[in-house]
Structure formats: structure tokens, C-alpha cells
N, C-alpha and C positions, 0 to 999 in steps of 0.2 A: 338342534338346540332351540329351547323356547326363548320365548323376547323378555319372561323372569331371568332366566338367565347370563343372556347377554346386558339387561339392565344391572345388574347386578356387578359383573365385569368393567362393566365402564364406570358404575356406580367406584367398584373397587380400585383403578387405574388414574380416576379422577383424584381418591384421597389421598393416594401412593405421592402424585405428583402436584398436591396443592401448595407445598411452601417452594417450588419451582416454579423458573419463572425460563418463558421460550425465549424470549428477549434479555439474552444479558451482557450485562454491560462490561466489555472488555478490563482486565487487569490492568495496574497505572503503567505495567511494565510492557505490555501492549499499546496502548496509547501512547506512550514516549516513543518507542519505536514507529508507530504508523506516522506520528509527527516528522521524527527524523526523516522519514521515508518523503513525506509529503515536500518537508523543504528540500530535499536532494531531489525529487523530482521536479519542483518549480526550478533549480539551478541550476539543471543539465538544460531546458526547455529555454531559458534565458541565454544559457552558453550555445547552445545549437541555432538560435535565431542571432544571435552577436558573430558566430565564425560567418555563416551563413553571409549577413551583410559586409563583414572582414574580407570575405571574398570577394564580392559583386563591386562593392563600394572602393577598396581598396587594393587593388590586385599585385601592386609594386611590397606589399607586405607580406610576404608568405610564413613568416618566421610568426607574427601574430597571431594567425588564420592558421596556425599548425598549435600552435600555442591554446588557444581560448577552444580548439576543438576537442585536442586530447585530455583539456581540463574538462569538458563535458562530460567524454565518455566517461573517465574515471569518477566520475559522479555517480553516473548511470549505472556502473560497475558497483560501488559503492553500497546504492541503494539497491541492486538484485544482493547481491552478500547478506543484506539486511533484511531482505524479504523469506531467504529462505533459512538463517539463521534462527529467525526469533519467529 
């Protein structure tokens, strides 16, 4: 192959793809979803450092520290559904 050639290629590949763009910007319907994701994962991360202390701090409370933990996970559950959902 000469270098007219492969100019020309890339010349050709460049115009194919000039109203495209590498960087694009996620759908609204992807952004709401990465949001929801974002707040279920700050509120398993909050419920996981809350059981966590529920424990340490508390230990005559088992029923709370079972309570605020299994509300975590199901958080975390929540937001994997959500990740491979959408």
C-alpha cells in the first residue's frame, strides 16, 4: 500500500465519522438511573457504617443492628438490579 493511499483511507474514515462525536453524553434515561444508583449506593454505605456502630456501641440491641443491616443490603440488592437492568 502507498501512503496516497492509506491518506486517503483515513482522509475517507475521518469524513464518515465527523458529525460523531467519541465522547457522548449518556441518555436522560441513563443519567436518572446512574443517579438512582449513586443514591442507593451512598445509603447502603450509611446503613453499613450505622449497623456497624449499632453493634459496637449498642450490643443489648440486636433487633436494631439486624434491622438497619438487612435494610442495607436490600439497598445494595436494589442497586445491583438497577445496574444490570438498565
Amino acid at each position: 500500500m502507498k501512503q496516497d493511499e492509506i491518506d486517503q483511507i483515513i482522509a475517507e474514515a475521518l469524513e464518515k465519522d465527523k458529525g460523531k462525536s467519541r465522547w457522548h453524553r449518556p441518555s436522560r434515561r441513563r443519567e436518572r438511573v446512574m443517579l438512582a444508583r449513586n443514591v442507593l449506593n451512598i445509603l447502603f454505605m450509611l446503613g453499613f457504617v450505622a449497623a456497624i456502630l449499632i453493634y459496637f456501641l449498642l450490643p443489648e440491641q440486636r433487633g436494631l443492628y439486624f434491622t438497619v443491616g438487612i435494610t442495607a443490603l436490600l439497598l445494595k440488592i436494589a442497586e445491583f438490579v438497577l445496574r444490570f437492568m438498565f
